[in-house]
C-alpha positions as CSV (number, residue, x, y, z in Angstrom):
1,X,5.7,-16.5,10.1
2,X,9.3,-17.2,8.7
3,X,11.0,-13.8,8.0
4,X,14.1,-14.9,7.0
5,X,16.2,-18.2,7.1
6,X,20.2,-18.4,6.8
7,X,21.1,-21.9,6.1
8,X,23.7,-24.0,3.9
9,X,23.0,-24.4,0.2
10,X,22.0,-28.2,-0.1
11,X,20.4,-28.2,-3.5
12,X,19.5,-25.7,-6.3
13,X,16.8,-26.7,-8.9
14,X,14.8,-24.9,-11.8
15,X,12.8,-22.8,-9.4
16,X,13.9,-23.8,-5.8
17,X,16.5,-23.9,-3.5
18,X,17.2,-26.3,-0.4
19,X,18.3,-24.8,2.4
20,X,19.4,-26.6,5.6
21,X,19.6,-25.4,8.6
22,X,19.5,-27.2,12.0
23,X,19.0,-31.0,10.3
24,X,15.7,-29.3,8.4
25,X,15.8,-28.8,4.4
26,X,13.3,-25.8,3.6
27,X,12.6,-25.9,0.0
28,X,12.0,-22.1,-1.3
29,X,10.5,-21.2,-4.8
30,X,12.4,-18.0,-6.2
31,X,12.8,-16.3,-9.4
32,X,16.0,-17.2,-11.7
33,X,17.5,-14.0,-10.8
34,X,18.1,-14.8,-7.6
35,X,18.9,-18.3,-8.5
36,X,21.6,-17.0,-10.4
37,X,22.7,-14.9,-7.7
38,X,23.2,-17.6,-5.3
39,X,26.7,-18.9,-4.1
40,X,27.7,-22.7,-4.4
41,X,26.0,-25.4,-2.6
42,X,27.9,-26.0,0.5
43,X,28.0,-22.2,1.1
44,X,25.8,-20.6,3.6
45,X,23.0,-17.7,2.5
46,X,20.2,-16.0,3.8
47,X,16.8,-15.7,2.0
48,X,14.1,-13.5,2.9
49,X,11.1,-15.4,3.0
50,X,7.3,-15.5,2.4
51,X,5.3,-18.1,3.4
52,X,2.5,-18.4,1.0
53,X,-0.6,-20.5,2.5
54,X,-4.0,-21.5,1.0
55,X,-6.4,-24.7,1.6
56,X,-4.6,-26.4,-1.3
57,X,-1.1,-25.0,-1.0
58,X,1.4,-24.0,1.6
59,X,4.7,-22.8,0.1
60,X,7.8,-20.9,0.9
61,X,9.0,-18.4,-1.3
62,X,12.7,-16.6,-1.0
63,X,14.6,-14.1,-2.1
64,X,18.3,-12.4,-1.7
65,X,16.8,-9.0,-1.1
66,X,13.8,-7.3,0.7
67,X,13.1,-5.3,-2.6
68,X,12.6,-8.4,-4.3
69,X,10.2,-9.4,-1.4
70,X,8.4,-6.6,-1.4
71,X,7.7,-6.3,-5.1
72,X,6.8,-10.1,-4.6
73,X,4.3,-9.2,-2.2
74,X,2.6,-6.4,-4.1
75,X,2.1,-8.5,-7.6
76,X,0.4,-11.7,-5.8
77,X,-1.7,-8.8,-4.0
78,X,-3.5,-8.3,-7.7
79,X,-6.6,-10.2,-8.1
80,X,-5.3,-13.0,-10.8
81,X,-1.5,-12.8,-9.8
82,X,-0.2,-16.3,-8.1
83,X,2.9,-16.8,-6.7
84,X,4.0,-18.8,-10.2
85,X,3.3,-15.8,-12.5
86,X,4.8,-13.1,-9.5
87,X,8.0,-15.3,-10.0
88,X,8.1,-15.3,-13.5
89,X,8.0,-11.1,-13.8
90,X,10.4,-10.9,-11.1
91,X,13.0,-13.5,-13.1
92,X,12.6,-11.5,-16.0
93,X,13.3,-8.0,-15.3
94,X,14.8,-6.8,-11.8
95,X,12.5,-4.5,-9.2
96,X,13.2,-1.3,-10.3
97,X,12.8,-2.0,-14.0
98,X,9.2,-3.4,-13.0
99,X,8.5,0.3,-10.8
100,X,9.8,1.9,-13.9
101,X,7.6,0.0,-16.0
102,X,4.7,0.4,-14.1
103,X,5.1,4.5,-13.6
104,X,5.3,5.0,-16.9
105,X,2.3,2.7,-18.5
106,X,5.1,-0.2,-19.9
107,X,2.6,-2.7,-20.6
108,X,5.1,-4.5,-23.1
109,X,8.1,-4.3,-21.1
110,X,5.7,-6.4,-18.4
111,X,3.9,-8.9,-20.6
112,X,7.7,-10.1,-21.2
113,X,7.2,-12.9,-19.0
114,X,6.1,-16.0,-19.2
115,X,2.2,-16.1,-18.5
116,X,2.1,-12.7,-18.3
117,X,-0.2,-11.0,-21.3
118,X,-0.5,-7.7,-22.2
119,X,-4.2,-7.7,-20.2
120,X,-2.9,-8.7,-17.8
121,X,0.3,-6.2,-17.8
122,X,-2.5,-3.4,-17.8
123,X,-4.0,-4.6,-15.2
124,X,-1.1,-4.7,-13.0
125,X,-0.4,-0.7,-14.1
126,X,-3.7,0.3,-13.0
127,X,-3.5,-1.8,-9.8
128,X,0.1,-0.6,-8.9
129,X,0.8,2.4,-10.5
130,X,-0.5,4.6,-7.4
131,X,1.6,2.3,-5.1
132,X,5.1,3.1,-6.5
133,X,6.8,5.9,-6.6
134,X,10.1,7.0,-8.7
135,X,11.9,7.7,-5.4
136,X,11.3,4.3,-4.0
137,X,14.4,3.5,-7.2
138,X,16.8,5.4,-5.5
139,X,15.9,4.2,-1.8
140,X,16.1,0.6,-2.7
141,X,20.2,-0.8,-1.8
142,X,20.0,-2.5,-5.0
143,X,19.6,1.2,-6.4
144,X,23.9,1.6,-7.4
145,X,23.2,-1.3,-9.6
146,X,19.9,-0.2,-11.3
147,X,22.1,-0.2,-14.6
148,X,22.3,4.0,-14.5
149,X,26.0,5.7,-14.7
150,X,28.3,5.2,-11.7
151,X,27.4,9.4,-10.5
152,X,25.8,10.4,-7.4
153,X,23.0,9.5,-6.3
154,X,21.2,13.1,-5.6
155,X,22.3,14.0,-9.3
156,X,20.9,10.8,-10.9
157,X,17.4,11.9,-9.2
158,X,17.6,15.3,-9.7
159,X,18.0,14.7,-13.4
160,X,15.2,11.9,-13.7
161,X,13.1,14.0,-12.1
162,X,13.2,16.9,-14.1
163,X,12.5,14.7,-17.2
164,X,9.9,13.8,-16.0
165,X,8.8,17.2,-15.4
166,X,9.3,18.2,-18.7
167,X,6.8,15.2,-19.6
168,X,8.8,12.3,-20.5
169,X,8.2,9.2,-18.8
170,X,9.7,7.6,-16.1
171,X,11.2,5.1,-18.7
172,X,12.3,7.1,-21.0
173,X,14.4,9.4,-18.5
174,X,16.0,5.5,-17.1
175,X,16.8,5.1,-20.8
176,X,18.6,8.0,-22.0
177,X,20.4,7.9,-18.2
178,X,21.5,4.2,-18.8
179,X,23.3,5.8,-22.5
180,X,24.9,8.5,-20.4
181,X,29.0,8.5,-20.7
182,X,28.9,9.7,-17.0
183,X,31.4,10.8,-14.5
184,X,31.6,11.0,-10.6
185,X,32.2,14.8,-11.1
186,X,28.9,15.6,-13.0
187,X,26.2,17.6,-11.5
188,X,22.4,17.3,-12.3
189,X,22.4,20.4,-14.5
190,X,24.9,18.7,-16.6
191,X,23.2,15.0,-16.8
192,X,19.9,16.4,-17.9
193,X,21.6,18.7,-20.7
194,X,23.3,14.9,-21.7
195,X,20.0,12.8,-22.0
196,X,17.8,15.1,-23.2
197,X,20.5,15.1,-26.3
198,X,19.8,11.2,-25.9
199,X,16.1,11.6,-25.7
200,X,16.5,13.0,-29.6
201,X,17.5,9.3,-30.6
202,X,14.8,7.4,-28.8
């Protein structure tokens, strides 16, 4: 089993990358947003890799991060969920948009990508939903860019979690903290007092 593999950038398609290493080219699916992500070709990378293997098919899949891996894992885990359609959810919105989705019953927000329809978004919910948690968001290293307000980390929880114990979902509370004009000095208190003003324009 390949965990990872650090090689030079030889070619970048659609859905692939080329990576040599050692004289050998490994060709890894991954999702656009780690295409994107990836440096020039002639520059060297690491990918964390899964090697995906059935009578018809042995492929390798990649990715920049072990978040994105892990989510990876978990979708082609659900009965009806290949590789193909893992990659498109995962290209479309980033791993902790798809655990917020999933908490908080976002079929729609799901069935955004391609081959993905709103069936089968439920059925990834009630498949997944007991498998993440909110915390996992702020565990994850990707976490500082999960597109909530440059504050502390322990405030940003603290704040989402007592939304959510006031009822609002797990979404909402991401979405009235992404509108937040926030400051390194502000405290929990203070951040839920600002979105649930915000919550009143949702």
């Amino acid at each position: 089993m390949l965990s990872f593999i650090k090689g030079t950038i030889a070619e970048i398609g659609a859905d692939y990358v080329v990576l040599e290493n050692h004289g050998i080219g490994y060709l890894i699916y991954t999702p656009a947003s780690v295409l994107d992500g990836l440096p020039s070709r002639g520059e060297s990378v690491q990918m964390h890799t899964y090697m995906y293997v059935r009578e018809d098919q042995l492929a390798l899949y990649g990715f920049l991060t072990r978040d994105d891996l892990q989510i990876f894992k978990l979708l082609i885990g659900v009965s009806g969920i290949g590789p193909k359609g893992a990659l498109g959810i995962l290209s479309t919105i980033s791993p902790n948009q798809f655990r917020f989705a999933v908490m908080a019953g976002d079929a729609r927000a799901i069935s955004k990508a391609p081959g993905i329809g709103p069936k089968t978004a439920q059925k990834l919910i009630i498949e997944l939903k007991d498998k993440l948690k909110l915390e996992d968001v702020f565990e994850t290293p990707d976490a500082a860019a999960a597109d909530i307000p440059d504050v502390s980390q322990g405030a940003k929880k603290e704040a989402m979690m007592a939304l959510v114990s006031l009822g609002y979902s797990e979404t909402e509370a991401f979405r009235a903290m992404q509108k937040i004009e926030a400051s390194d000095s502000m405290d929990s208190e203070t951040l839920l007092k600002l979105a649930l003003k915000q919550m009143l324009t949702f």
